[in-house]
C-alpha positions in Angstrom: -40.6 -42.4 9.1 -38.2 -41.3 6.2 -37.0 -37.5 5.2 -35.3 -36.5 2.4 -33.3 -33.5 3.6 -31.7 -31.2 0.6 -28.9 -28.5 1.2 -27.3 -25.8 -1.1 -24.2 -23.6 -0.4 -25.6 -20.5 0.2 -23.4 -16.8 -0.6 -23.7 -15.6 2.8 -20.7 -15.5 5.0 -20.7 -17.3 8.5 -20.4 -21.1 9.1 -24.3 -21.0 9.6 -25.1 -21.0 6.1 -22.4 -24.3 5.1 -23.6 -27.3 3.8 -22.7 -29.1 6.7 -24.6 -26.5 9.2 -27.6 -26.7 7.0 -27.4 -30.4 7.1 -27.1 -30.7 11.1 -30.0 -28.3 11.0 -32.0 -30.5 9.2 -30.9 -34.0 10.4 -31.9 -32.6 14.6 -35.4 -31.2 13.4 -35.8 -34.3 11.8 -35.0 -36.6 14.5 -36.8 -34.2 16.8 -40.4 -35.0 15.5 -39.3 -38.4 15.2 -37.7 -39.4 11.8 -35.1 -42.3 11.8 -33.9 -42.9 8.2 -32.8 -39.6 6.7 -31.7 -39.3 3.1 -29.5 -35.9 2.1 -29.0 -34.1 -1.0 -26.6 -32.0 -1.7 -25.8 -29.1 -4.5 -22.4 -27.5 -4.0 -21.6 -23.9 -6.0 -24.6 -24.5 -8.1 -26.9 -21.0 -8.1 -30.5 -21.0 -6.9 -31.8 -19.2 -9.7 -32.3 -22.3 -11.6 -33.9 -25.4 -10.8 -32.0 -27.5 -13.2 -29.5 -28.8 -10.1 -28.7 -32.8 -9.8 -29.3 -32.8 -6.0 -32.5 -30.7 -6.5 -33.5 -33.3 -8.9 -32.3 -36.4 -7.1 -34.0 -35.1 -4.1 -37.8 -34.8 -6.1 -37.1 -38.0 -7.9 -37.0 -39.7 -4.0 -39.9 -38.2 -3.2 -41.6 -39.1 -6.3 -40.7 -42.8 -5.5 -43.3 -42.4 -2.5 -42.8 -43.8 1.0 -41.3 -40.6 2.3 -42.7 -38.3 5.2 -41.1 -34.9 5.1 -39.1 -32.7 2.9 -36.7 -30.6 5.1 -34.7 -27.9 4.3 -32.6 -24.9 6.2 -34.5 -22.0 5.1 -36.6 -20.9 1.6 -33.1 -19.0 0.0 -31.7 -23.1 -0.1 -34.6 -24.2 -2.3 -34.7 -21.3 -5.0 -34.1 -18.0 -5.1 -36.9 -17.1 -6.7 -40.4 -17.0 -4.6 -42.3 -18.3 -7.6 -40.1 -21.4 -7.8 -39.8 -22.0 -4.1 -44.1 -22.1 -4.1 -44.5 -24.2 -6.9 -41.8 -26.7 -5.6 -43.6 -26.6 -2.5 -46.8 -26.8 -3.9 -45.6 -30.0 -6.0 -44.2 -31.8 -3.1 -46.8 -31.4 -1.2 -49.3 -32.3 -3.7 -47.2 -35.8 -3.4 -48.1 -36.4 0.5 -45.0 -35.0 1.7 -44.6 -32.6 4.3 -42.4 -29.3 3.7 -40.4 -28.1 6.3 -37.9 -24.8 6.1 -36.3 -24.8 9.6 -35.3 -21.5 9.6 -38.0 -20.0 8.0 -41.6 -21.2 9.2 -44.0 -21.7 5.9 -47.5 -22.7 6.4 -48.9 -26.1 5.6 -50.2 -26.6 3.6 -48.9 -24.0 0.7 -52.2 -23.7 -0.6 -53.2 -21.9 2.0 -51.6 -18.6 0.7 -52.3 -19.5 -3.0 -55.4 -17.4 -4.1 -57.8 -19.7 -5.7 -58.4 -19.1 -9.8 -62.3 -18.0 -8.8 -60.8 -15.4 -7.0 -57.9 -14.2 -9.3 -60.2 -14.3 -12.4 -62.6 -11.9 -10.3 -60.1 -9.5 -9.3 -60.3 -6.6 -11.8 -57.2 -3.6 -12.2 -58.2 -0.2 -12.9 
């Protein structure tokens, strides 16, 4: 099985949060629930707050391609910054068959299951 494993430099201090930690992180979860071909993209001092970054990209084009099992990451901070963007990425991937996994920080699978349905949102009313 293939995963496409992504990894940003992070702003915290501490070897844990390098590129190459991340990416050791990533590459012994994968191989622990048995992927064998691993493909890794990398952003290096480009911020979270946007999603306009080329191994962000790369990474989604792969997926889009198809034959790939799981998306792995170190933890949610890696994908975006912002919890909107790092739910609708997941959201999107998963929508394409992949699996989402944040090593270091557990997210249920599938995303929808914390997404409040449209039936339920368009009920809810503010006082």
């Amino acid at each position: 099985m293939t995963a496409v494993v992504y990894a940003r430099q992070l702003n915290a201090a501490g070897d844990t949060f390098s590129v190459e930690a991340q990416i050791t992180q990533c590459k012994d979860y994968a191989l622990q629930i048995g992927c064998r071909e691993l493909e890794v993209f990398v952003d290096e001092g480009i911020t979270g707050w946007t999603l306009d970054r080329p191994g962000l990209q790369g990474a989604l084009a792969r997926l889009q391609a198809g034959d790939v099992g799981y998306f792995i990451f170190s933890d949610l901070e890696c994908l975006a910054k912002r919890l909107r963007d790092q739910m609708l990425l997941i959201k999107t991937i998963e929508e394409l068959g992949v699996r989402v996994v944040s090593v270091r920080t557990p997210i249920p699978y599938p995303v929808s299951l914390i997404c409040l349905p449209q039936e339920y949102v368009s009920s809810c009313k503010i006082n």
